[in-house]
N, C-alpha and C positions, 0 to 999 in steps of 0.2 A: 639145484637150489639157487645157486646164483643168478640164473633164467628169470626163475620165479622173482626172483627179490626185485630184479632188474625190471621186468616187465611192472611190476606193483608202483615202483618209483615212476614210472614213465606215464603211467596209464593216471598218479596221483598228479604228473604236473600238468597232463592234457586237458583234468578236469578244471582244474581253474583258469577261465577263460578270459582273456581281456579284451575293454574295447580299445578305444587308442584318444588320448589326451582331452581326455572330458574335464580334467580337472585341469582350470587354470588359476592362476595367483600370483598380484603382487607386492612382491615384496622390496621395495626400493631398498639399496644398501646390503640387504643379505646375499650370503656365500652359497651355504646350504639348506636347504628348507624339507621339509615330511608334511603330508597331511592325512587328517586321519576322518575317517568317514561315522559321524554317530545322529542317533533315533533323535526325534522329537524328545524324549522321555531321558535322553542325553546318553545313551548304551551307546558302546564304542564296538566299530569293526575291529573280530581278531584274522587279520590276512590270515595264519594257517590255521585256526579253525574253522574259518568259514563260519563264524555266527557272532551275532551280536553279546555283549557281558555288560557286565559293570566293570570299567575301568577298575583293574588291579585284581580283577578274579584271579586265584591261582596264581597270586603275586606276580600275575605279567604287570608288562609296563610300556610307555611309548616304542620301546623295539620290539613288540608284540604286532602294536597298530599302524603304524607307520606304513604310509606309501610311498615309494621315493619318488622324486621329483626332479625335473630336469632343468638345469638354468638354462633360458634362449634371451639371456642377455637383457639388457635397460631395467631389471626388479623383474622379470617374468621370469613364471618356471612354470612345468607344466607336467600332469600325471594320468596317468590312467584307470578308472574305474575297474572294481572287480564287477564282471557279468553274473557272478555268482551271488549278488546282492539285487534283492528281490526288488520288483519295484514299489517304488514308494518315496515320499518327503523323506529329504536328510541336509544336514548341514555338514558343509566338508570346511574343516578346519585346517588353516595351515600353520606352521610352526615354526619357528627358526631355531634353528640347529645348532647351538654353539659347541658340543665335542665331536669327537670321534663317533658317536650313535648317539639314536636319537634316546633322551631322555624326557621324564616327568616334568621336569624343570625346565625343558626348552618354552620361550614363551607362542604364545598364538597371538601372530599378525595379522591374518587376515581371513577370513569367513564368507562361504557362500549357501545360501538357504536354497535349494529348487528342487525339480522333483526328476526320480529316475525311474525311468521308464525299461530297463535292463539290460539296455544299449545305448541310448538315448540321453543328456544330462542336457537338463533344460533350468537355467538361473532365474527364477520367477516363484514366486508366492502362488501363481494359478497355477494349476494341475493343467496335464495336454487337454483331459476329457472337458477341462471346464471353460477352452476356449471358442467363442462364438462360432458357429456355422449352421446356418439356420436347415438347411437341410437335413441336421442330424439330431432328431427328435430329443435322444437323451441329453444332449446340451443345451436344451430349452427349460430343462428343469430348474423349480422354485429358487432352490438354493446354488442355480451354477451361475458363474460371468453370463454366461447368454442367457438365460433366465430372467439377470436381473437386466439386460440391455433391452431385451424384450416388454419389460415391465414397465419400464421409463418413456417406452415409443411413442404412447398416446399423450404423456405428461410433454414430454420434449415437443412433440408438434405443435400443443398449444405455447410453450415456451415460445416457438420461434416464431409463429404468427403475431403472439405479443413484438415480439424484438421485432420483426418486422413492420408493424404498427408505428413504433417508434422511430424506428429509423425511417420512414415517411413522413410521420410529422415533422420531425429536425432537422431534412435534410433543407436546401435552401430554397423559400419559397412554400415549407409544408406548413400545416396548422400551428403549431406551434412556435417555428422560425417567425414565423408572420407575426405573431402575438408578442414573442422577443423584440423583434425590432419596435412593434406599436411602443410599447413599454420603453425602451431605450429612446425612442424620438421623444414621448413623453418626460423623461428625465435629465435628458439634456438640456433640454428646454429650461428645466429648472435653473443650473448654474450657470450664471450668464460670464462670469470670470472668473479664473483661477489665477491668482497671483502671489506678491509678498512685500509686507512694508518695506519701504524706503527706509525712512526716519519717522521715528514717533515725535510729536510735539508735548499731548498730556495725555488721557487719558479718554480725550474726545475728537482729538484732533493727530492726524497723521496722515503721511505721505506711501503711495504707493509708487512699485517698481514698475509698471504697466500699469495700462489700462485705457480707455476711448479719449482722447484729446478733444474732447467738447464740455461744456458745464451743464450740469444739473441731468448727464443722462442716464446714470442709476438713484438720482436723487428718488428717495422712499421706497429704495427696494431695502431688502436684509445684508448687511457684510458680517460675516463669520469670521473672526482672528483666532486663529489656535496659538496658545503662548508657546512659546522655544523652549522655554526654561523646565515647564512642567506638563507642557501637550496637552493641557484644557484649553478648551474652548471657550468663546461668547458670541453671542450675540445680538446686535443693537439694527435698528433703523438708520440711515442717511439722510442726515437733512442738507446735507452741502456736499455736489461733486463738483468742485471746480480744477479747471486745465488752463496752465500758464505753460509751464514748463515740463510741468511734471502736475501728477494727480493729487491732489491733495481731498482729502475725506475729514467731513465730520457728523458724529454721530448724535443720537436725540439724546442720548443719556450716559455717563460716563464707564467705561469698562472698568474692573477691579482692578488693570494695571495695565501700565502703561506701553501698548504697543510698540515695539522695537525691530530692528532692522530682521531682515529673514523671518519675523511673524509669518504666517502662511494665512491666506485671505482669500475666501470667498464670494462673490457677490450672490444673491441668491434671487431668482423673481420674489416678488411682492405676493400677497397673499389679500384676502379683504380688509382683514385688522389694519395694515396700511394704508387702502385707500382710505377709511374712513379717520383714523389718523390726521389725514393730511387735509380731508374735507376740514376735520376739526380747525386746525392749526392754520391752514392756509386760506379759510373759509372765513366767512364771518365772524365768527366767535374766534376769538384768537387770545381772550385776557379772560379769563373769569375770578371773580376777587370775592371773598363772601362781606367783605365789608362796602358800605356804601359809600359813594365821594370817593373813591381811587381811581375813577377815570374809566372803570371798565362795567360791562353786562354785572349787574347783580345777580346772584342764584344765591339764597339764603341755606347755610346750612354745609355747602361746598368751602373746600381751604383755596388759596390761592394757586391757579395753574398758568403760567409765563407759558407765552408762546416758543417755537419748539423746547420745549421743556417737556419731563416723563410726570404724568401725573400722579 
């Protein structure tokens, strides 16, 4: 009888077969650690019954489910699947152990989602069957990873011929590099000087910190002063660039305020409105008065406009 019992016990522990350290986890700081293997559906492996429960069936409890676990030191520990768990998606949970057995109440640190294949423990969301190899017809299917890589192949081609496209035009010298620079020589062009007031005089009259040491050579383009105080801008005409010492500017018409050191100043090309401007002002007609006997062109109907003065 003894034989018999003996042989029963031996032949019960041959049947539960392991593979070797499929389960790894870590767990930084902890001593002892378990982990327990449960379904999508959240059923927990019972080790000696061999099947999956609802946690607490038959008043078990985490020393029911519990795998033990081996510390290899720095937070790892490491365990072993049972073979006798079928393949399939599971999540293996780990635990830390604060008594003597594991308990309900130890918490779970750390979690791994993958699929097991009955020997095999592979950490991934993809199933083995559902990774690409194009050789193997049923992993070309609708709903597998190669399926859907398959699916993308003809989108992805035209993807890259576009980006390819692209990176042709832009690289240096392509259609559109060429059309950048047109565009950037075009607008350089525009600001003829970047600078900043010296000293302000009034409100028509001030001093820059740079600019061409000759007279009259942005005379009737645009100067742009952004205030310091509150970063608006304006902008006025130049009827005087004169160069002694230093630049000094004045404008056709007086700014809202009075230009100050550090001001930031643009000079900007002229536009037609200035030429014609300046045909005005510098041209023949220079006084127009609506009254008669003041010494200038009569035009009846018009208020008085003083030369460079804003109409």
């Amino acid at each position: 009888m003894k034989k018999i019992i003996y042989l029963c016990v031996l032949c019960g522990l041959c049947g539960q077969i392991w593979a070797a350290n499929e389960i790894r986890a870590f767990c930084p700081g902890a001593t002892t650690c378990f982990s327990v293997v449960r379904e999508i559906d959240g059923d927990v492996w019972h080790v000696v019954d061999q099947q999956f429960e609802v946690w607490g069936t038959d008043a078990n409890d985490a020393d029911d489910y519990d795998i033990a676990l081996v510390d290899k030191s720095g937070g790892m520990f490491v365990g072993t699947m049972d073979t006798n768990i079928s393949a399939g998606q599971y999540h293996i949970v780990t635990h830390q152990q604060a008594g003597a057995n594991p308990a309900d109440t130890d918490p779970a640190i750390w979690q791994e989602y993958g699929d097991w294949s009955g020997t095999v423990w592979i950490p991934a969301t993809i199933t083995a069957g559902d990774v690409w190899e194009e050789l193997v017809a049923d992993h070309t299917g609708e709903t597998t990873f190669g399926g859907e890589v398959g699916g993308l192949d003809p989108n992805l081609t035209l993807v890259l011929a576009d980006t390819s496209e692209i990176q042709t035009d832009q690289k240096d010298g392509g259609r559109l590099d060429l059309i950048w620079d047109a565009i950037k020589y075009k607008t350089d062009l525009l600001t003829l000087l970047d600078t900043t007031v010296k000293a302000g005089t009034d409100a028509n009259s001030f001093t820059l910190t740079d600019g061409p040491d000759a007279n009259s050579v942005y005379t009737w383009h645009v100067i742009m002063v952004e205030d310091a105080d509150d970063s608006h801008y304006e902008m006025r005409y130049i009827v005087d660039w004169e160069y002694d010492t230093e630049v000094s500017v004045r404008v056709q018409s007086p700014f809202t305020f009075t230009p100050a050191a550090n001001d930031i100043v643009h000079v900007i090309g002229t536009d037609y409105e200035a030429i014609l401007w300046r045909f005005l002002i510098d041209g023949p007609i220079y006084r127009i008065d609506y009254s008669p006997g003041a010494g200038g062109t009569q035009f009846p109907g018009l208020t008085q406009w003083e030369r460079d003065e804003d109409p």
